[in-house]
C-alpha positions in Angstrom: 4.1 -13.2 23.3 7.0 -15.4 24.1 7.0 -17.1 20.7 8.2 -14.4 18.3 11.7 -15.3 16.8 12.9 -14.3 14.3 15.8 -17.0 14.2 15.8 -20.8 14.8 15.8 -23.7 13.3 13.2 -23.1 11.0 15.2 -20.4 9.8 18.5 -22.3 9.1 16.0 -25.1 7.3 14.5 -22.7 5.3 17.9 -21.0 4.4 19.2 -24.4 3.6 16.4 -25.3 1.4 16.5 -21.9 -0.4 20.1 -22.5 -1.3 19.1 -25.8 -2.6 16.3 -24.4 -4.7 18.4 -21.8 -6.0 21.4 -24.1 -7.1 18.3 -26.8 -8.5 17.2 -23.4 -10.8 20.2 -22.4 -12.1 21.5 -26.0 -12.5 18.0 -26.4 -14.5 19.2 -23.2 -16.5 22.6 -24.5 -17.6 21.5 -27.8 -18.6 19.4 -26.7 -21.0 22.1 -26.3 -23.2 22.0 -30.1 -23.1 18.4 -30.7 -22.3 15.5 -28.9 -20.3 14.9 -30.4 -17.7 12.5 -27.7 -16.2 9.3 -29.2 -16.6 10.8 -32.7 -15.2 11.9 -30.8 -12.1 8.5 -28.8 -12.0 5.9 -31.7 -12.1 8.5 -33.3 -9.3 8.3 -30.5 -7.1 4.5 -30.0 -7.4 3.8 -33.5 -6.9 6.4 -33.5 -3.6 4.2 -30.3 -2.3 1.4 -32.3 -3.1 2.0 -35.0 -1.1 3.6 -33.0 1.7 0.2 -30.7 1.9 -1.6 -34.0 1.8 0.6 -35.3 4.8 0.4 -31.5 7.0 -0.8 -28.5 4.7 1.3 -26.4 7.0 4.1 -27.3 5.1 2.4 -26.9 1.8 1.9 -23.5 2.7 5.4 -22.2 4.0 6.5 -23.9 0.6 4.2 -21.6 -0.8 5.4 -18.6 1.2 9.1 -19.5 0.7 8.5 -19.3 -3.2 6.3 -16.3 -2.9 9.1 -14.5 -1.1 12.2 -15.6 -3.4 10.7 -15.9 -6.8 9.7 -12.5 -7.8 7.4 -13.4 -10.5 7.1 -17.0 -9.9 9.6 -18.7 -12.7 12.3 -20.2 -10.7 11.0 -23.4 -12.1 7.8 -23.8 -15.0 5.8 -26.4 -16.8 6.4 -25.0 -20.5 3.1 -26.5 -23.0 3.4 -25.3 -26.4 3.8 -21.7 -26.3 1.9 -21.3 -22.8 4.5 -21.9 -19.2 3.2 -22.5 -16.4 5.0 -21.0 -13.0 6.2 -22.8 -10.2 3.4 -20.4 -8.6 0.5 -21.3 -10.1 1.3 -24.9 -9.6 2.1 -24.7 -6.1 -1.6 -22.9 -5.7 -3.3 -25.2 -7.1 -1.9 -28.3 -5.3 -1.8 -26.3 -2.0 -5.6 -25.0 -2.6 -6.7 -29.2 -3.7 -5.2 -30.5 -0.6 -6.9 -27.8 1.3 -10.5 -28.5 -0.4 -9.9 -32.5 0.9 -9.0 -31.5 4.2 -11.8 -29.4 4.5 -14.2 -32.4 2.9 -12.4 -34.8 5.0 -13.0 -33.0 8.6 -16.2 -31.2 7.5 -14.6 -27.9 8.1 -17.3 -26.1 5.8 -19.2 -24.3 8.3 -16.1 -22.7 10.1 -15.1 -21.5 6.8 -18.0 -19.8 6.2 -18.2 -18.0 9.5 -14.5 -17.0 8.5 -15.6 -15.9 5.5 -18.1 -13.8 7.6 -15.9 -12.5 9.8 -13.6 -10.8 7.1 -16.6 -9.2 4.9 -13.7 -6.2 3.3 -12.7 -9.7 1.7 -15.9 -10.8 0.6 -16.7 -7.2 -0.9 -13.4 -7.6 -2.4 -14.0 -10.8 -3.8 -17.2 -10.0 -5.4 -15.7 -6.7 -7.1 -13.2 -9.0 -8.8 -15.9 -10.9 -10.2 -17.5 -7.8 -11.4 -14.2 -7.1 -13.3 -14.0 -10.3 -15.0 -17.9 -10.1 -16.3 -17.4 -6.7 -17.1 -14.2 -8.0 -19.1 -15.8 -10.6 -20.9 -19.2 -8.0 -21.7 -16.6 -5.5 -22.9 -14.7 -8.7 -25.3 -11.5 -8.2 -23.8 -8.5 -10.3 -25.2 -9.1 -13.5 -23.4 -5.1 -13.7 -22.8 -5.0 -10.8 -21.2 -8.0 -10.6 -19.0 -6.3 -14.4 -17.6 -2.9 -12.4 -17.0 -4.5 -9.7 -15.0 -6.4 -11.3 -13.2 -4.8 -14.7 -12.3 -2.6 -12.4 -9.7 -6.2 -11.2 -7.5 -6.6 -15.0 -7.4 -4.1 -15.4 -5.4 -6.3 -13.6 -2.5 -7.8 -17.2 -2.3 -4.4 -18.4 0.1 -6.5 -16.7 2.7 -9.2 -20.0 3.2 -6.0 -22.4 4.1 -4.1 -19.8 5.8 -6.4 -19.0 8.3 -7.8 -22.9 8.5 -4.2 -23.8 9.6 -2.0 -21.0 10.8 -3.8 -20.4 14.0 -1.6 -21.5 16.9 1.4 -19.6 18.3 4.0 -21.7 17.1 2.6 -20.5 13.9 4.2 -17.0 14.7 7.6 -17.6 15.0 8.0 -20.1 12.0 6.2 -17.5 9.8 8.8 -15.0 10.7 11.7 -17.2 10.7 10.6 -18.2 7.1 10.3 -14.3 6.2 13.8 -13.3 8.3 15.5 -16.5 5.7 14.1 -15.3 2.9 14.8 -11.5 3.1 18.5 -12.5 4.2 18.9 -14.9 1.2 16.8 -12.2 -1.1 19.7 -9.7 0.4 22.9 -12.2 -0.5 21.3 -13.3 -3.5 21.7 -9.4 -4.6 25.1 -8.7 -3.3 26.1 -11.5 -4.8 24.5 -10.6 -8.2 26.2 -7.0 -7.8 29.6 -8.8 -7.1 29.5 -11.0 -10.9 28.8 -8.1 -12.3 30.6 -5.8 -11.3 34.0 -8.2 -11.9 32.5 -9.3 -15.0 33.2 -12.9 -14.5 33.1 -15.5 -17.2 29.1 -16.5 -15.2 28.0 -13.2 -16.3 25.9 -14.1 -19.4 24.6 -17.1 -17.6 23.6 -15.4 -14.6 22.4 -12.2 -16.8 19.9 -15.2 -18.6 19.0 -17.2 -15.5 18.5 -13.8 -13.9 16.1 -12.5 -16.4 14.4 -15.9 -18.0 13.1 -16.9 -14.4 11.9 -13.7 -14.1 13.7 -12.8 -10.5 15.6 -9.6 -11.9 16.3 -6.7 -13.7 20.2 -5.7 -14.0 21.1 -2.5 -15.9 24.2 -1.1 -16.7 24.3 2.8 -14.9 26.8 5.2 -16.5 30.5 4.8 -14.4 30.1 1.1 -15.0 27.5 -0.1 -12.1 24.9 -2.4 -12.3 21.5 -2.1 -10.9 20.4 -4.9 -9.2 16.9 -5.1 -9.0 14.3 -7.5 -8.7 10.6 -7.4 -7.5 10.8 -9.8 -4.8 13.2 -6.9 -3.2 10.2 -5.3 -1.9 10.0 -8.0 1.0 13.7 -6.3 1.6 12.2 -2.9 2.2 9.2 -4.2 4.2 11.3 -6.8 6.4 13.7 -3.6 6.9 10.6 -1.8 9.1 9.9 -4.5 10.5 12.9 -5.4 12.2 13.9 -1.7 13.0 10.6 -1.1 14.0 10.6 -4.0 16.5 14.3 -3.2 17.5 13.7 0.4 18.5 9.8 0.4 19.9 10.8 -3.2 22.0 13.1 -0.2 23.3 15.9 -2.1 25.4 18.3 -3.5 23.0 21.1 -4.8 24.7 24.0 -5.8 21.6 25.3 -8.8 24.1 21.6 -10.9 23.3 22.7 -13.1 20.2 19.2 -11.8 18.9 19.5 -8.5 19.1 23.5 -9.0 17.2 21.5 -11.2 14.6 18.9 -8.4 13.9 21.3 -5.6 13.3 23.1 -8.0 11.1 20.0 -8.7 9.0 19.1 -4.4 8.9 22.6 -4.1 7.8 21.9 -6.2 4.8 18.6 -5.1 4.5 19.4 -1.5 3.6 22.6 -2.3 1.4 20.0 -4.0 -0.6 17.7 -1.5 -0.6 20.2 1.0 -1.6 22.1 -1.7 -4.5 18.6 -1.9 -5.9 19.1 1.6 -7.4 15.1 2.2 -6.9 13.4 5.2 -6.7 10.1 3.9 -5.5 12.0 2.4 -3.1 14.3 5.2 -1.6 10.6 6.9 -1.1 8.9 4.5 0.3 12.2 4.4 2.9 12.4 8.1 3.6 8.7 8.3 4.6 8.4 5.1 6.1 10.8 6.3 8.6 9.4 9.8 8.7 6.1 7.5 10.1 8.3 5.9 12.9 9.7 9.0 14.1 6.0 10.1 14.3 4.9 7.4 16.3 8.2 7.8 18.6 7.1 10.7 19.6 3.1 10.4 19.7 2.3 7.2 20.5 5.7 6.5 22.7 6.4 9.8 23.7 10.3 9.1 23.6 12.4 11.8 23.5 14.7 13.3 21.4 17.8 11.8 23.0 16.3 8.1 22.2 15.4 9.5 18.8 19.0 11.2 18.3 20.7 8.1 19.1 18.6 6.0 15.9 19.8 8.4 13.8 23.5 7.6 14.7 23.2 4.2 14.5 21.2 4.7 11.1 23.8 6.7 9.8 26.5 4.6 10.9 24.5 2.0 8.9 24.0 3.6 5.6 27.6 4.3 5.7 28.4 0.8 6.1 25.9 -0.7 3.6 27.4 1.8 1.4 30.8 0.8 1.8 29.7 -2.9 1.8 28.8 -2.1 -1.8 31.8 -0.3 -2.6 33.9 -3.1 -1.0 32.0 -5.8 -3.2 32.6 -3.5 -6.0 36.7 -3.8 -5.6 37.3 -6.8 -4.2 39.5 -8.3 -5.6 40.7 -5.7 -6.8 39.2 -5.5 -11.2 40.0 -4.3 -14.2 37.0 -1.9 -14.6 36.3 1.6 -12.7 36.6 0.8 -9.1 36.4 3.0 -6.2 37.5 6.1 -8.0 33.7 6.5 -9.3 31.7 4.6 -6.1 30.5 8.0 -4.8 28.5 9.2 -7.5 26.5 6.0 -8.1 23.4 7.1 -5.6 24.0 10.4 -7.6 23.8 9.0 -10.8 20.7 7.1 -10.3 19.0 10.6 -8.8 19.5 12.3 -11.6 18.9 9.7 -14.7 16.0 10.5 -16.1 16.0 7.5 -17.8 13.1 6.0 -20.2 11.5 4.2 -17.4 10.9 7.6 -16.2 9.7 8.6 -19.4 7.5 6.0 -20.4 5.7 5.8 -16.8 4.9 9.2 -17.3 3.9 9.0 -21.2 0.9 6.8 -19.7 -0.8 9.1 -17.7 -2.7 11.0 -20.1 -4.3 7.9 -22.1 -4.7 5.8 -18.7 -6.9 9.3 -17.8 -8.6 9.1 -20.9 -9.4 5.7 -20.8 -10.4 5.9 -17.2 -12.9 8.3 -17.6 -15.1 6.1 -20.0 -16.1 3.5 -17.0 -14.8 5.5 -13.8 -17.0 4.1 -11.1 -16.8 0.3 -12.2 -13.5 0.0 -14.3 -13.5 -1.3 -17.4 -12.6 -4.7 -16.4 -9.7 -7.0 -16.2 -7.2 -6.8 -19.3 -8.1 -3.3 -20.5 -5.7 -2.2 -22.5 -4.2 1.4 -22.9 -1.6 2.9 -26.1 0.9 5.5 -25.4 4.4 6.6 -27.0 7.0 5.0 -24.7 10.6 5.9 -25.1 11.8 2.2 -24.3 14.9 0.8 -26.2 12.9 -1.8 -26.5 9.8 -0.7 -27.4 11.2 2.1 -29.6 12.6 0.0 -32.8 12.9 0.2 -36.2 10.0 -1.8 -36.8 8.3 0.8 -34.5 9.9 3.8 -34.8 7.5 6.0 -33.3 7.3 3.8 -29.8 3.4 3.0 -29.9 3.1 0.2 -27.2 -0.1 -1.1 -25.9 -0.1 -3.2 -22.4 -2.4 -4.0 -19.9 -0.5 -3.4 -17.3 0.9 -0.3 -15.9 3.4 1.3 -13.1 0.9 3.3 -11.8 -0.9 1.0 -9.2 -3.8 3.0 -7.7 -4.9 4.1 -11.0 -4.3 0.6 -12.7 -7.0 -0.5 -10.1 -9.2 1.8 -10.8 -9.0 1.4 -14.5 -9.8 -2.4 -14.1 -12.7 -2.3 -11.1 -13.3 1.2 -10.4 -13.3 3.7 -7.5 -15.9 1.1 -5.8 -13.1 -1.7 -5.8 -10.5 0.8 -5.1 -12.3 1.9 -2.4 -13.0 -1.5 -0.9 -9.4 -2.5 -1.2 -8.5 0.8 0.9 -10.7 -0.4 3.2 -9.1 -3.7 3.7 -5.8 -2.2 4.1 -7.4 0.6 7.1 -9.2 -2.7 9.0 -6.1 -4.3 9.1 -4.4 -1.2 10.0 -7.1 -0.5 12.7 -6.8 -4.0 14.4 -3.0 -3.8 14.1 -3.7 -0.6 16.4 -6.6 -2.2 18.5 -4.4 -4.6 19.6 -1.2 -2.6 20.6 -4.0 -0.6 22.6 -4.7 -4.0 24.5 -1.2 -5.9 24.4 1.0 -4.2 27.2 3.8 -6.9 26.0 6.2 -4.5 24.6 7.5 -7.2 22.2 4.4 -7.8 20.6 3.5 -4.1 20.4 6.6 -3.2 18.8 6.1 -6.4 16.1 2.6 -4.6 15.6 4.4 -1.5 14.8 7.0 -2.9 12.6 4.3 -5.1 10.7 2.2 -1.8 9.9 5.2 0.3 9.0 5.8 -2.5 6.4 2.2 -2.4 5.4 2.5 1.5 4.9 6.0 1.1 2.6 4.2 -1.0 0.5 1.3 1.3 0.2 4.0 4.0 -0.9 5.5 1.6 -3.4 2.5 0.6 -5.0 1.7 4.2 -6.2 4.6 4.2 -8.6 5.1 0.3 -8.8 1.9 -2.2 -8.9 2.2 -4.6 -5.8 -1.2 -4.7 -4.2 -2.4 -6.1 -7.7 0.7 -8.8 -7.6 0.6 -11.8 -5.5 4.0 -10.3 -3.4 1.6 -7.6 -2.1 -1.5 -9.7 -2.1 1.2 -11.9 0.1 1.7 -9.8 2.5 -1.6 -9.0 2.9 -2.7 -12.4 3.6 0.3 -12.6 6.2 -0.5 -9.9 8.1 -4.3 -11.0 8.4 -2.8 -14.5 9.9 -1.2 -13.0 12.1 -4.2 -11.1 13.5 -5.7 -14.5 13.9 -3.1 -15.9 15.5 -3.5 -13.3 18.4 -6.9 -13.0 17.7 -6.8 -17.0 19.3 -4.3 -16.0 22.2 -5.3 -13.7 25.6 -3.5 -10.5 25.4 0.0 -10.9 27.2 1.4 -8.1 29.7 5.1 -7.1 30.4 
């Protein structure tokens, strides 16, 4: 298919207008020593998507992906009433989904979205399983608070009516992916950049430490020889954007460094994995080694490429890593600080190996009551906003006020068995299936598409879907709307080609 790009101008507008919304946050942030102005500048920008969505909901929508992509948990900007704040997120959806319900009132669009609606039953299975959840919820008298903070995120599977009403043309394509290639590369600078403050404790350190963690985009702890992890959630679009491109760089299969393209791909890997590496996560270095242990098989099964072709990936891959490591050493020491430098760079990915660390502790200290309570309703969860108590070893957590660590949460690193302690193997089950359809389209149509372009995008797309899947086992995604996200992307693009005659080389 001629129209997948990765760079254009929709990419340099959208990397121009994440800038802007990044300087607008933390401007926002530093103000408010003076005066908030957050909710001004939140019922602003929901009114502006309003209008925009009103005008061409396409827009409405990529505004939507763009903050889905950068936010992390949806707090660059929020509507704070009384004790309650309201995300940038949540507003965005509900001016995006209103302007979608007019357009489909105004054109009478009703009927073609319930043959959609038809046409994706996993989703309608899905959909009725999370209703089950919430009545089961309310039968069971679960705290109202939390049941609206568990589920609000499986809401979020709703994008799919507007999605698929709008994004159905080519064109479509290659702006969704040159939105996604803007946002992973600012996601990637955003977290060098982080790393670099940090690491030179500049006088912005406290401030960016606050805006970092009020608007929810970040964690940043302080790992023994004086690095800082860098982590935020939205870094899992890092890891998933990394298949993708390598997957469409190597299975596209000529790559000829001369093509502008092909320079600003390798570019955007190279970032990709020093991010992936900065963001000192576990879950992630998994996810990465068996990711890539599922290209190689499909090198040699499905493309039955040879081991020369597969030796040379693993040079440039190593040639890579070394470089994204010494990117990170390099923003580590220049200039040159006053804190350990260089002398203590090569045990950092060490380090992190071996923590143990309480997050390891207390992820593990919920297994044995999230069994217990999982038993008691195993084949239809207990609903949305069950709660579980366990010991956790978190500084936090662990205080004099609570000496002995008892902490009780509704939500849990485990993801697979979060799901089924909220709807059950039978939504479990159903969401599984959803992922394998897509999966098994994914594959249908690389069987049918000769283009070797769009087969190697198919292949990069599903080695993202599959890092996720890893991911989610040891940190919840598919129940977050940045897995639910990608979900929904990936089924837009099936209708985009679903709309198109297969295209041969």
């Amino acid at each position: 298919m001629e129209n997948i790009r990765f760079f254009g101008k929709t990419f340099r507008t959208t990397l121009l207008f994440i800038l802007l919304a990044e300087l607008l946050s933390f401007f926002i942030y530093w103000f408010k020593i003076i005066t908030d102005l957050n909710s001004v500048f939140f019922i602003i920008t929901v009114l502006l998507i309003f209008i925009i969505s009103l005008l061409d909901l396409k827009y409405g929508i990529y505004a939507a992906l763009v903050e889905l992509f950068i936010g992390s948990k949806g707090y660059l900007l929020a509507l704070t009433i009384g004790n309650f704040s309201i995300s940038i997120r949540i507003g965005i959806f509900c001016v995006v989904m209103l302007a979608w319900l007019i357009l489909t009132l105004r054109k009478g669009l009703s009927k073609n979205i319930v043959q959609t609606i038809r046409e994706h039953k996993e989703l309608f299975w899905l959909a009725l399983i999370c209703i089950w959840g919430l009545v089961f919820a309310l039968i069971r008298q679960n705290t109202a608070s939390d049941i609206f903070l568990d589920f609000n995120a499986w809401i979020y599977f709703l994008y799919f009516l507007p999605f698929i009403t709008v994004l159905t043309k080519n064109k479509h394509l290659s702006e969704i992916l040159q939105i996604f290639t803007a946002a992973i590369t600012a996601i990637a600078i955003k977290s060098c950049f982080f790393l670099f403050v940090f690491s030179h404790k500049l006088g912005v350190m406290h401030d960016f430490y606050k805006w970092g963690r009020d608007t929810g985009w970040g964690e940043f702890t302080l790992i023994k020889g004086g690095f800082y992890r860098i982590f935020s959630q939205g870094q899992i679009f890092v890891l998933i954007g990394f298949f993708i491109v390598i997957g469409y760089l190597f299975f596209k299969r000529k790559f000829d460094y001369r093509t502008p393209t092909n320079q600003y791909l390798a570019i955007t890997l190279f970032l990709l994995l020093t991010t992936t590496i900065l963001s000192l996560s576990r879950s992630f270095w998994l996810s990465l080694i068996l990711s890539f242990i599922l290209l190689l098989i499909l090198a040699l099964w499905k493309y039955k490429l040879g081991w020369k072709a597969i030796a040379l990936m693993f040079m440039r891959l190593g040639f890579l890593t070394l470089l994204s490591y010494a990117l990170i050493v390099a923003i580590m020491n220049f200039p040159i600080s006053r804190g350990q430098g260089v002398s203590n760079s090569g045990s950092m990915i060490t380090q992190r190996l071996m923590l143990t660390g309480d997050a390891i502790s207390s992820r593990w200290s919920q297994l044995p009551e999230l069994s217990k309570a999982i038993i008691a309703h195993p084949i239809v969860g207990s609903g949305w906003g069950a709660t579980v108590t366990y010991q956790s070893q978190d500084p936090r957590i662990l205080t004099l006020e609570n000496p002995q660590g008892w902490y009780t949460t509704y939500a849990f690193e485990w993801g697979y068995i979060d799901i089924v302690l909220k709807i059950g193997l039978i939504g479990l089950a159903i969401y599984l299936i959803l992922i394998w359809s897509i999966f098994r389209k994914y594959w249908e149509l690389w069987k049918k598409n000769t283009d070797r372009y769009s087969r190697a995008l198919f292949v990069g797309l599903n080695l993202g879907l599959f890092s996720l899947l890893i991911v989610h086992g040891f940190s919840p995604y598919l129940n977050h709307p940045l897995g639910i996200g990608y979900i929904l992307i990936l089924l837009v693009i099936l209708n985009i080609y679903s709309n198109v005659e297969p295209t041969k080389a």
